[in-house]
C-alpha positions as CSV (number, residue, x, y, z in Angstrom):
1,X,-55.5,1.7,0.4
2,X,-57.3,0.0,3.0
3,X,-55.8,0.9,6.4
4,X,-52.9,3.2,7.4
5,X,-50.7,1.2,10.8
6,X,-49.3,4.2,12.8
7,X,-46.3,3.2,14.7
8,X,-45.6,5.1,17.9
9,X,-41.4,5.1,18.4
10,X,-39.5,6.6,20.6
11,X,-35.7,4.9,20.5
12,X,-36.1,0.9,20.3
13,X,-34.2,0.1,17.0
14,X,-33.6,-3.4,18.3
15,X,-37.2,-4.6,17.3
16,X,-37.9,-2.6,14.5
17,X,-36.3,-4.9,12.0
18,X,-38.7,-7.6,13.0
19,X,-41.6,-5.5,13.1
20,X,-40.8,-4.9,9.2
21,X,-40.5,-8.3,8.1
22,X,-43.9,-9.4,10.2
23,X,-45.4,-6.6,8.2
24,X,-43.8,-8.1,5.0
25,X,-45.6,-10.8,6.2
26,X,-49.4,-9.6,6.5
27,X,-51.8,-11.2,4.9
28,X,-53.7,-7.9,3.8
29,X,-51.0,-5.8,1.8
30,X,-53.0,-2.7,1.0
31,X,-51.4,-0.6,3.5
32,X,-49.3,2.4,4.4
33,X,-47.0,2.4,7.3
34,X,-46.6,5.4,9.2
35,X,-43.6,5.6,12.1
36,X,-44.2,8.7,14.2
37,X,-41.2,9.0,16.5
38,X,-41.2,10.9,19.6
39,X,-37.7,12.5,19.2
40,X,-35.1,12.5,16.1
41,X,-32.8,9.1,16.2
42,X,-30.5,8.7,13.4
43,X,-30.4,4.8,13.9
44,X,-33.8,4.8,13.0
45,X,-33.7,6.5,10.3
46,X,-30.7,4.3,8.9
47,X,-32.6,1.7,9.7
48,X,-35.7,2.5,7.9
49,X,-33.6,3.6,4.9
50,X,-31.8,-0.3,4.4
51,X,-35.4,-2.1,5.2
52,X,-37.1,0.3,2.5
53,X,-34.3,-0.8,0.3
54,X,-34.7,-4.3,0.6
55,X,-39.1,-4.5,0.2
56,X,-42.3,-2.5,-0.9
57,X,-43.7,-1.4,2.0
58,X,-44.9,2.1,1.9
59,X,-43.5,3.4,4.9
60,X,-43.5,7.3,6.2
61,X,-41.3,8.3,8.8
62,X,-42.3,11.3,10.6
63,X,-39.8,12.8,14.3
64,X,-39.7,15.5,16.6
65,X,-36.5,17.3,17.1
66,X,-37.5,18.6,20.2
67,X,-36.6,17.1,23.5
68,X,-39.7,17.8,25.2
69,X,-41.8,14.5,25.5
70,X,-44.1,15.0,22.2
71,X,-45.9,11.2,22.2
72,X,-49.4,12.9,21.7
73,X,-48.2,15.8,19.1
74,X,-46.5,13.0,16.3
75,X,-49.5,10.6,16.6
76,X,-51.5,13.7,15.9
77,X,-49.4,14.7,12.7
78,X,-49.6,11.1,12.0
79,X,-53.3,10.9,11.8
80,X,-53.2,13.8,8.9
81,X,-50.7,12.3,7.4
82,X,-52.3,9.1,6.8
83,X,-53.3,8.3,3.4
84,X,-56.6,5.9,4.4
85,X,-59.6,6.2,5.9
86,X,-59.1,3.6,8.5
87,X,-56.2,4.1,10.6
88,X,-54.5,1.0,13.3
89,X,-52.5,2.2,16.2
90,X,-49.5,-0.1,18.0
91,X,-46.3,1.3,19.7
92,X,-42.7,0.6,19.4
93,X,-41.5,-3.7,20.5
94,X,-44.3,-4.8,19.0
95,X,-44.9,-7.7,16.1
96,X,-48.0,-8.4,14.8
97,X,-49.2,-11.7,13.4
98,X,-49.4,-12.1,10.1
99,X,-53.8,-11.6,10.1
100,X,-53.1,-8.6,12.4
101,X,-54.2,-5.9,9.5
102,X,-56.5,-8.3,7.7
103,X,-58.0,-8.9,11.3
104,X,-58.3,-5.4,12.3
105,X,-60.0,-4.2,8.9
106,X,-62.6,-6.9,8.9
107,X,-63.8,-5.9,12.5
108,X,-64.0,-2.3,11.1
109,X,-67.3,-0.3,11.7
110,X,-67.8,3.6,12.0
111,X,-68.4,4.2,15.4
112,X,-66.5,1.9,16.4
113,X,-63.0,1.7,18.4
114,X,-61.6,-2.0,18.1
115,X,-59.7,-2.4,21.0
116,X,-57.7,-5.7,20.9
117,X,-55.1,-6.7,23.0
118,X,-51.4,-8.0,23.4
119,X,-49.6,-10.8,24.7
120,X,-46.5,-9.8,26.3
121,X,-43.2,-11.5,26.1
122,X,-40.4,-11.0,28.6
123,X,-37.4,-9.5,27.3
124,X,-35.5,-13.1,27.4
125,X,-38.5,-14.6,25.2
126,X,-38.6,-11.5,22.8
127,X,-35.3,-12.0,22.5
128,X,-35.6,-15.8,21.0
129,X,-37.6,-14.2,17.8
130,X,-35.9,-14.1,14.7
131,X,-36.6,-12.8,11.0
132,X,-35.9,-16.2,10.0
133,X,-39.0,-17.2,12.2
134,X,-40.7,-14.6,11.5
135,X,-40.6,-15.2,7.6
136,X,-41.6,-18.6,7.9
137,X,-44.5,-18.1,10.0
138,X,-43.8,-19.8,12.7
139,X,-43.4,-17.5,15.3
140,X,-47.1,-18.3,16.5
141,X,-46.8,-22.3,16.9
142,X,-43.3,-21.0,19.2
143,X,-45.3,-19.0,20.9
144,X,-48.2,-20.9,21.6
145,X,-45.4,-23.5,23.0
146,X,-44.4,-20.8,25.4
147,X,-47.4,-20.0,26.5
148,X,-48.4,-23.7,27.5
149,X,-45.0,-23.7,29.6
150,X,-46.5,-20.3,31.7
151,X,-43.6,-18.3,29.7
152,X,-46.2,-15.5,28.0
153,X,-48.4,-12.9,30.5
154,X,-51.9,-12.8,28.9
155,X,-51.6,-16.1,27.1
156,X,-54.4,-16.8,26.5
157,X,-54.8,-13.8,24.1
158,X,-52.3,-16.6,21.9
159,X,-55.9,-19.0,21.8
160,X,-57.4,-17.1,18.3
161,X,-60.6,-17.8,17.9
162,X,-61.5,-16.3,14.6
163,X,-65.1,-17.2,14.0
164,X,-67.6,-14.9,14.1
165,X,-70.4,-17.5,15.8
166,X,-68.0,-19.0,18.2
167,X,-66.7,-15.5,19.2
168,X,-70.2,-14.7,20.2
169,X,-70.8,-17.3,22.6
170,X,-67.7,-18.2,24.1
171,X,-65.9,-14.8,24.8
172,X,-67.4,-12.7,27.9
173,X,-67.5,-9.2,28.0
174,X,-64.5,-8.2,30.0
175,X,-63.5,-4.3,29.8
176,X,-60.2,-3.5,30.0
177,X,-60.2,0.1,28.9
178,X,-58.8,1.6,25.5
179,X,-54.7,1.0,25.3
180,X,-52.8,2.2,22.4
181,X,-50.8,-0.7,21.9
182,X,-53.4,-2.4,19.6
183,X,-56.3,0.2,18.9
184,X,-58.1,0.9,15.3
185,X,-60.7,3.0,14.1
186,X,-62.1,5.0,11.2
187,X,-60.0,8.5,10.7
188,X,-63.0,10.4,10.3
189,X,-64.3,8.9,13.8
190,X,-60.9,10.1,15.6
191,X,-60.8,13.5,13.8
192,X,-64.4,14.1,15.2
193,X,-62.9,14.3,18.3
194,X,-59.8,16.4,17.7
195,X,-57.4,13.6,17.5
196,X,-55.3,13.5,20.9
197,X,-54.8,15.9,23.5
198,X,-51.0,17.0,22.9
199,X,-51.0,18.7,26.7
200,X,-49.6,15.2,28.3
201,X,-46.1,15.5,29.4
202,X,-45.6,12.0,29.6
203,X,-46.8,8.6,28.2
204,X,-49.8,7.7,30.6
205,X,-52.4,5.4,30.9
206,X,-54.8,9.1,30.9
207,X,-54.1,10.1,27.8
208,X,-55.8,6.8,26.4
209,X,-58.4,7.2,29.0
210,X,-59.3,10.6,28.1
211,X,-59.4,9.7,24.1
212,X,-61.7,7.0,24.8
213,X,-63.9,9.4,27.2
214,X,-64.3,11.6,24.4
215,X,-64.4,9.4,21.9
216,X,-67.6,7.4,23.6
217,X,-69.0,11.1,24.2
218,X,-69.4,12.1,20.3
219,X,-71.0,8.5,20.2
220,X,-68.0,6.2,19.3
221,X,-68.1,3.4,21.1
222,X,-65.3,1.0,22.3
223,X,-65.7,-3.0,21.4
224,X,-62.9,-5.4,23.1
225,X,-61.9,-7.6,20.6
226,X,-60.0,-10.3,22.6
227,X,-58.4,-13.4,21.3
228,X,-57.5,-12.2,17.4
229,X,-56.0,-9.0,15.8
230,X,-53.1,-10.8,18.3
231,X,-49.8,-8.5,18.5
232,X,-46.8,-9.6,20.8
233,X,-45.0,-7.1,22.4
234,X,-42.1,-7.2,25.0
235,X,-42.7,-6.3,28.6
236,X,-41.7,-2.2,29.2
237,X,-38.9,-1.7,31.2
238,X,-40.7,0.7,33.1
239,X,-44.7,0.5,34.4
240,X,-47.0,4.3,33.4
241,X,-46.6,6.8,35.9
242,X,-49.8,9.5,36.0
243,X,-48.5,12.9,36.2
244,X,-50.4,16.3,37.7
245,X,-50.3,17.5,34.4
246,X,-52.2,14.3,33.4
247,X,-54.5,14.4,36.3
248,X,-55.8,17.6,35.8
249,X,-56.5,17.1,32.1
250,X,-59.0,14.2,32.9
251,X,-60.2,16.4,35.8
252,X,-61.0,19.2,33.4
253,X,-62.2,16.9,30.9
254,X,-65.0,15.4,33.3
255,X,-65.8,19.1,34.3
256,X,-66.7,20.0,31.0
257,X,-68.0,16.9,29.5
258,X,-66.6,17.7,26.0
259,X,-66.0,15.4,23.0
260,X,-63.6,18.0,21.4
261,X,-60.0,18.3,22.8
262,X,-59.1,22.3,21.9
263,X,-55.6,20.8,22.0
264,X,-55.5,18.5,19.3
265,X,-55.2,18.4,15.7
266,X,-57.0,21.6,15.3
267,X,-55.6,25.2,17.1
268,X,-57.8,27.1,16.5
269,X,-59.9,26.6,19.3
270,X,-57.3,27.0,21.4
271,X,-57.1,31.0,20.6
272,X,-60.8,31.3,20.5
273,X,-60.6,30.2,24.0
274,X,-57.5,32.0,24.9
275,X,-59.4,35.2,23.5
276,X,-62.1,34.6,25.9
C-alpha cells in the first residue's frame, strides 16, 4: 500500500459523500482511507456504511465518545492505525483532485514534510459541486472558470503546474507555515517526533506550529509545495482562535527546545516525568 489519507472529522456529513467519490476518482488507488472523528456521530457512520457498500475503498473509521475536544488524540490513534509507511493528512469539506494522492506520493522524501495548499470555496460555490461532476472530472475546468471570475480565495493554487523543471524556476519560495488541511510525510518521520501533542483543547493554528517546530528540530524539514497536490475545501464558518492552553504549550515547547512531545503517541514519558 502506498499511502494511508487520514481524514480529520468532526460533524460535516454534508461533504463527505463527495469526498468519497473524488477518492473513487484518484488516479493512484493503492490506498487506505482512514476517518478519525473528533466525537461519535451516527450520520457518519451510516454514511460511511452505504458508500463502503457501493465501492472498494479501504476505509477505517475510528471516533471519540468523549465530549471533550479530542482533535489531536484521534489523529494520533490514526497514525498507528495506518497500514503504510507514508501517511497524507486533510480535514473534513475537503475534495481532492483526482492527482491529489498520486501527487503527494511522488513529492515523497524522508525528511520531508510536503506542505501543499488549498483553494477555498465559499459555501455558495461548494455548494454547486456535484458527484455527477465529480465522477466525470470536471470539477477542475468549473473551477478554474470560477476562479477567472474572482469567485475562489487562493486561486491561483487552481494554475497546476506539474513539471518538475518549470516548478523550479517559476515558483518562489513563499512560507506559509505547516497547515493540516493538505500535509504528508513519511510515518516513521512523524513518529520520531511523538506524533501530536494531544494537550490542545481546541483546533488552533499552534498545534500545527508546534508539530512543525518539532518536526524541523529532529531534522525534518518543511517543503511548500504550491500549485499541485491541489485540494478544494469550503471556507470554515468560524476563523482559529489560540487558547492559553495553546499558548503555553508553544511557550514551554521553545523553553525546552525538544523534538519529542511527552504527550503524544507514546505515555510513557509522561510518568517518567510525572515521577520526577
Amino acid at each position: 500500500m502506498k499511502a494511508s489519507l487520514i481524514v480529520y472529522i468532526k460533524h460535516d456529513t454534508k461533504s463527505m459523500p463527495l469526498l468519497v467519490e473524488a477518492l473513487k476518482q484518484q488516479t493512484e488507488q493503492d490506498f487506505e482511507v482512514i476517518f478519525a472523528q473528533d466525537g461519535c456521530d451516527e450520520n457518519v457512520t451510516k454514511i460511511l456504511r452505504e458508500t463502503e457498500t457501493q465501492q472498494t475503498l479501504l476505509m477505517t473509521h475510528l471516533f471519540s465518545k468523549e465530549k471533550d475536544y479530542k482533535r489531536e488524540v484521534m489523529l494520533n490513534k490514526a497514525i498507528v492505525e495506518a497500514k503504510s509507511d507514508y501517511l497524507i493528512f486533510i480535514e473534513e469539506g475537503s475534495i481532492p483532485h483526482p492527482k491529489f494522492i498520486e501527487e503527494h506520493i511522488r513529492l515523497s522524501k524522508y525528511g520531508k514534510v510536503v506542505a501543499a495548499r488549498t483553494a477555498t470555496l465559499s459555501n455558495e460555490l461548494f455548494s454547486e459541486v456535484t458527484q455527477d461532476m465529480l465522477s466525470s472530472r470536471k470539477m477542475h475546468l468549473y473551477m478554474l472558470g470560477k476562479a477567472v471570475r474572482g469567485k475562489v480565495k487562493n486561486s491561483s493554487e487552481l494554475f497546476r503546474i506539474t513539471n518538475g523543471f518549470l516548478r523550479h524556476f517559476i515558483l518562489s519560495d513563499v512560507w506559509q507555515g505547516l497547515s493540516s488541511d493538505n500535509f504528508s510525510l513519511y510515518k516513521e518521520d512523524i513518529l520520531s517526533v511523538n506524533g501530536f501533542d494531544e494537550r490542545f483543547d481546541a483546533k488552533t493554528e499552534e498545534s500545527d506550529f508546534d508539530l512543525e517546530l518539532r518536526l524541523m528540530r529532529q531534522g525534518i524539514f518543511t517543503k511548500e509545495e504550491r500549485q499541485i497536490a491541489t485540494l478544494y475545501k469550503v471556507s470554515p464558518v468560524e476563523p482559529l482562535k489560540t487558547t492559553p492552553v495553546a499558548t503555553s504549550i508553544l511557550e514551554e515547547s521553545n523553553t525546552k527546545n525538544h523534538s519529542w512531545t511527552p504527550y503524544g503517541i507514546e505515555k510513557r514519558e509522561v510518568l517518567r516525568s510525572d515521577d520526577d
